[in-house]
N, C-alpha and C positions, 0 to 999 in steps of 0.2 A: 796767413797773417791778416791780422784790422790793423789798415793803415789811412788814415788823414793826411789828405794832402790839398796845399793852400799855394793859391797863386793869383795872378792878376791874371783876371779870363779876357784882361783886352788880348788885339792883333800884337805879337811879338815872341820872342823866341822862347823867353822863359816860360810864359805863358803854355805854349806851344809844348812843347819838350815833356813839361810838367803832366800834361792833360794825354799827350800820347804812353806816357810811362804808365800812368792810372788805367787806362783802357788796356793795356798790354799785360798788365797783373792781373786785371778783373779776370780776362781771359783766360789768363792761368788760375784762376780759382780763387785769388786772395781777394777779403773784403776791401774794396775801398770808396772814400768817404770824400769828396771833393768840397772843402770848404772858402767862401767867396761871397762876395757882393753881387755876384749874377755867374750864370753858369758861362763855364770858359766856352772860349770860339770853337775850340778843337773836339770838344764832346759832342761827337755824334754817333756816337755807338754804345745806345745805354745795353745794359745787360742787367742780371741779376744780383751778380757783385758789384755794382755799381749805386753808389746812392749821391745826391747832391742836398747841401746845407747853407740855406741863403740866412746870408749875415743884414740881417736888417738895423739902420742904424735907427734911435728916438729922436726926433726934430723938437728942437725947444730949444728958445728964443736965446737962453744965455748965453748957449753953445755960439760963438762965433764962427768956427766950424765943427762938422759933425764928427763927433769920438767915433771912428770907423774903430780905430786900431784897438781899444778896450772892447769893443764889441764884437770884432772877431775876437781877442780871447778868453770872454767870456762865451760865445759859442763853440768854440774848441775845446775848451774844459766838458761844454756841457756835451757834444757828441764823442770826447775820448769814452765818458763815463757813459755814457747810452748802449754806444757799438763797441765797447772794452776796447778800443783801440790800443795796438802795441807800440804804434808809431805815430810820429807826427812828422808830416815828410812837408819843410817849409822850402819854396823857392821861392829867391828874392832876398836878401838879407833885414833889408829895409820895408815891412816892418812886420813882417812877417817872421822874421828869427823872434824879434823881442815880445812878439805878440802869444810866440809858443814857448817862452819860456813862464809868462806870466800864466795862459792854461796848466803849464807842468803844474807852478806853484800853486795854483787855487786845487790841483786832485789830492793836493797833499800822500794821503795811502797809494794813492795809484800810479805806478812806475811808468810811464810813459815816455817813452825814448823820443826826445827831439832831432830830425837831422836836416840840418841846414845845407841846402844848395845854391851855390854860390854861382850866380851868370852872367856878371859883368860890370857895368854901370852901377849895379848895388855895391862893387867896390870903385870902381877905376873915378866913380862922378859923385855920387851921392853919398855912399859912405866916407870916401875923403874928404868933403867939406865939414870945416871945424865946429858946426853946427849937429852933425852927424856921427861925426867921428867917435865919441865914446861909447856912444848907445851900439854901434854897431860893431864896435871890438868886441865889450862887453857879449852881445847877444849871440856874436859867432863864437863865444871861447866857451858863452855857459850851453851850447850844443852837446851832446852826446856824440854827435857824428857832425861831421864837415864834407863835402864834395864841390868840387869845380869841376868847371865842364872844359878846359884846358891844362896841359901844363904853365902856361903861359899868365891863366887868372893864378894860377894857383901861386905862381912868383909874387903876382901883383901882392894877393891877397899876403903875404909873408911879409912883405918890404913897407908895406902902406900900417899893418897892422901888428908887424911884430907878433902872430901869433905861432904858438907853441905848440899848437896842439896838431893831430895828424892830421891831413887832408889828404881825403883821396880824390883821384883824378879817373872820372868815369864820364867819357864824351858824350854829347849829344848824338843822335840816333835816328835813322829813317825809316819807314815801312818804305822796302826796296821795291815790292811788290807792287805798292799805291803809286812812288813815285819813279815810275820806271818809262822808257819811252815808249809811247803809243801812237802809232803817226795818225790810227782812225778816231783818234780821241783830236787832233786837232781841226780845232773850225775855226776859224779867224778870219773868214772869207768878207764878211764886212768891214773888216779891219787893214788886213795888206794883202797884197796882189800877191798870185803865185810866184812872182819871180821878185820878189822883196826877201830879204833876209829880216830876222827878227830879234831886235836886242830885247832883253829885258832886265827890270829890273823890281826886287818887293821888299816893301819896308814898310814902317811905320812914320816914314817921312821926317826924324828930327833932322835937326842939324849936323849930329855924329855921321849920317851918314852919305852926307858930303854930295847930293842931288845935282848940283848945280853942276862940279865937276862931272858928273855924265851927260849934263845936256853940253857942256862945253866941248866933252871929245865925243859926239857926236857929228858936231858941228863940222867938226875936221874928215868924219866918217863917211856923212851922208855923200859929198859930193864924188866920192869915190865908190863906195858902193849902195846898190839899191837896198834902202835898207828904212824900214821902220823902228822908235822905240818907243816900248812899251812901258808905261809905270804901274804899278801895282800898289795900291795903300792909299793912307790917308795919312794927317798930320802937318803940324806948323808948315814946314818946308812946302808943302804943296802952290799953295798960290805964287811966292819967289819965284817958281820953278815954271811954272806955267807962266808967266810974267818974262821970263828969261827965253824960254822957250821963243816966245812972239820976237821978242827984241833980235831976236839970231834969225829970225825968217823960218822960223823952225813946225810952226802953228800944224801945220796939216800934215808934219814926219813924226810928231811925237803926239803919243796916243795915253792920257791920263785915264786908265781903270775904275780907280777906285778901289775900296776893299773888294775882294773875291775871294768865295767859298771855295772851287775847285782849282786852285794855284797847280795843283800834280796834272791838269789841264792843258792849263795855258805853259806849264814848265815841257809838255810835249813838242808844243807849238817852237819855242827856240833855239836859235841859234846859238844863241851867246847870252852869259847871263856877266853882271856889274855888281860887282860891291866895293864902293872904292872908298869904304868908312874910314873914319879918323882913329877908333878904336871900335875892335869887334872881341871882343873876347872867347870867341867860337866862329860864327858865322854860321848859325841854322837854315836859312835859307841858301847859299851857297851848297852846302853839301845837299837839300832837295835836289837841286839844280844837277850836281853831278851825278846823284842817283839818276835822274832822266837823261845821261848821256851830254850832258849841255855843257861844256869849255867853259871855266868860270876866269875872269881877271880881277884879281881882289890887290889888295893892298899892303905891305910888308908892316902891319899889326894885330897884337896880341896874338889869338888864336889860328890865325887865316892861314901865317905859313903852315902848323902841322898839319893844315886840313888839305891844301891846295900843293903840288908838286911842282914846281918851275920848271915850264915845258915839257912834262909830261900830265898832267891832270887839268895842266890851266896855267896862270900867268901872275907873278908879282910884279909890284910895281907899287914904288913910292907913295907915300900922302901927297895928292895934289901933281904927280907928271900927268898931264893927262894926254900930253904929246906920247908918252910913252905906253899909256894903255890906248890910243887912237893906233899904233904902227902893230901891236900884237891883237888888235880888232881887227884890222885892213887884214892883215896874214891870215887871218884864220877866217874869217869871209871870204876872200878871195881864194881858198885853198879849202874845196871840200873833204878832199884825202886829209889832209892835215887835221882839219877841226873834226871828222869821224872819228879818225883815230884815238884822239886825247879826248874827245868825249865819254869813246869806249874805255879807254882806261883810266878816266875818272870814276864809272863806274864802277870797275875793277876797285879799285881804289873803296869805294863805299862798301863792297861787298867784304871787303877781306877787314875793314877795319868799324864800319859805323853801322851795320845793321841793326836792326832791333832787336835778333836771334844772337848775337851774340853780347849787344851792350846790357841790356834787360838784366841777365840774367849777373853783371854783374852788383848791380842793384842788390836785387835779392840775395847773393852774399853778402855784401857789406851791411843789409838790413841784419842777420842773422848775427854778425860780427857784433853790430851793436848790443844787438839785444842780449847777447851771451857776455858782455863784458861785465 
């Protein structure tokens, strides 16, 4: 199959997800055609089936901001009709659904199947403000196809938009192999002593994902165990955090990254990994995490319970206990048997349900679904 596929190449999940699916097809033989305002963060493995299409937008004065969004679909229209593309594989609802249906319309003759991948915030934040709200019903129901990367969005997306149409539910996905544990892949020797345990934590830094509350139950962590924490990413939330950090005496136990290229790295390097979001509607970085054997304690929303097992894969807990994710950090620090254990059957966990060997592949049915309907 020629399949186009559009996404935001910043740091983030969709992004992420999006760009590993495309390199996972190439490799299996199928063309595809990654279309973008800069080439995604996760493309690192060009091949022969693999092409990149940079959406350049025209600067002129009138423009108070730049028409991105007609300019990717007029570059969409114009590489379906180049590379005959079968597909047009959009993640992100926002604005990238509505941007492929207006390529569908401008090929006129040419049937090109749109399917919309739905990955969180383009419903649960952006598409529910009444600002967004119609464009983004509209753009999900004029799809071909629909997927969520939860059961959980998939409610959302039903309740918030009253749509009718099918939606299938095909999860996010790891190369198990990439992110698997390697104890000679870790060096952190600059960073924490051998007898330090290591939180960590990787995002994009908004406010969804709740920063503040890990440096707070840390706070309650550190005096109890030797332990460093790690941040990973960029974004708003960063300075707050670092700011907060100081204010707790915290300055020289918590270690600000930055973004980082080899995260299946530093995910060797941990102990313990945090996501204590306000909403997650999968948690892609969490299930990295468990593929590396790493005990994750997330948060009893959207996606995170199917992905996380309570007490056996890792730990829920409320929005905001953070006394309650500090006493299941103490336990599983203080208890190496324990935290191996549910490490290993997290990864269990990834292997029997999120592989890429076996999610991929449902992909490419639901492409074939489409396209024969």
């Amino acid at each position: 199959m020629n399949i186009g596929i559009t996404c935001y190449p910043t740091y983030g999940g969709s992004g992420a997800i999006a760009t590993e699916l495309g390199q996972v097809l190439a490799k299996k033989g199928h063309k595809v055609h990654f279309i973008s305002y800069s080439v995604p963060f996760r493309l690192q493995e060009y091949n022969q089936n693999i092409s990149f299409h940079d959406v350049e937008v025209m600067p002129y004065p009138l423009f108070k901001y730049p028409p991105y969004t007609l300019a990717l679909s007029a570059k969409m229209a114009a590489v379906a009709e180049e590379a005959d593309l079968d597909i047009l594989h959009v993640h992100y609802a926002v604005p990238h659904a509505t941007c492929a249906f207006l390529a569908r319309h401008m090929l006129r003759d040419r049937d090109v199947k749109v399917i919309t991948t739905l990955h969180g915030t383009d419903i649960t934040l952006i598409g529910s403000d009444k600002s967004f709200f119609q464009i983004t019903k509209f753009s999900i129901e004029e799809s071909q196809g629909i997927t969520a990367v939860s059961e959980s969005l998939k409610s959302d997306t039903i309740s918030t938009f009253g749509i009718k149409n099918d939606i299938r539910v095909i999860p996010n996905f790891v190369n198990t192999h990439r992110f698997n544990r390697k104890e000679e892949r870790c060096d952190m020797k600059n960073i924490v002593t051998d007898d330090e345990k290591i939180i960590l934590h990787v995002s994009n830094f908004r406010p969804v994902k709740r920063i503040a509350d890990i440096i707070r139950m840390f706070v309650k962590v550190k005096p109890k165990i030797k332990s460093k924490l790690l941040l990973v990413g960029e974004g708003p939330e960063r300075i707050p955090a670092q700011e907060l950090a100081q204010d707790l005496g915290l300055r020289d136990s918590v270690v600000f990254l930055g973004q980082q290229e080899g995260v299946d790295n530093i995910l060797s390097c941990a102990d313990l990994y945090l996501l204590p979001s306000e909403q997650e509607s999968f948690g892609l970085s969490a299930l990295e995490a468990m593929s590396c054997e790493v005990p994750v304690i997330g948060t009893n929303v959207g996606g995170l319970p199917e992905l996380i097992k309570h007490g056996e894969t890792g730990y829920i807990t409320e929005v905001g206990d953070v006394d309650k994710m500090a006493l299941h950090a103490v336990d599983l620090l203080t208890d190496d048997t324990l935290r191996k254990t549910i490490g290993r059957q997290a990864r269990q966990r990834v292997l029997d349900n999120f592989a890429e060997e076996s999610v991929v592949p449902q992909y490419e049915s639901y492409y074939e679904e489409v396209l024969n309907q």
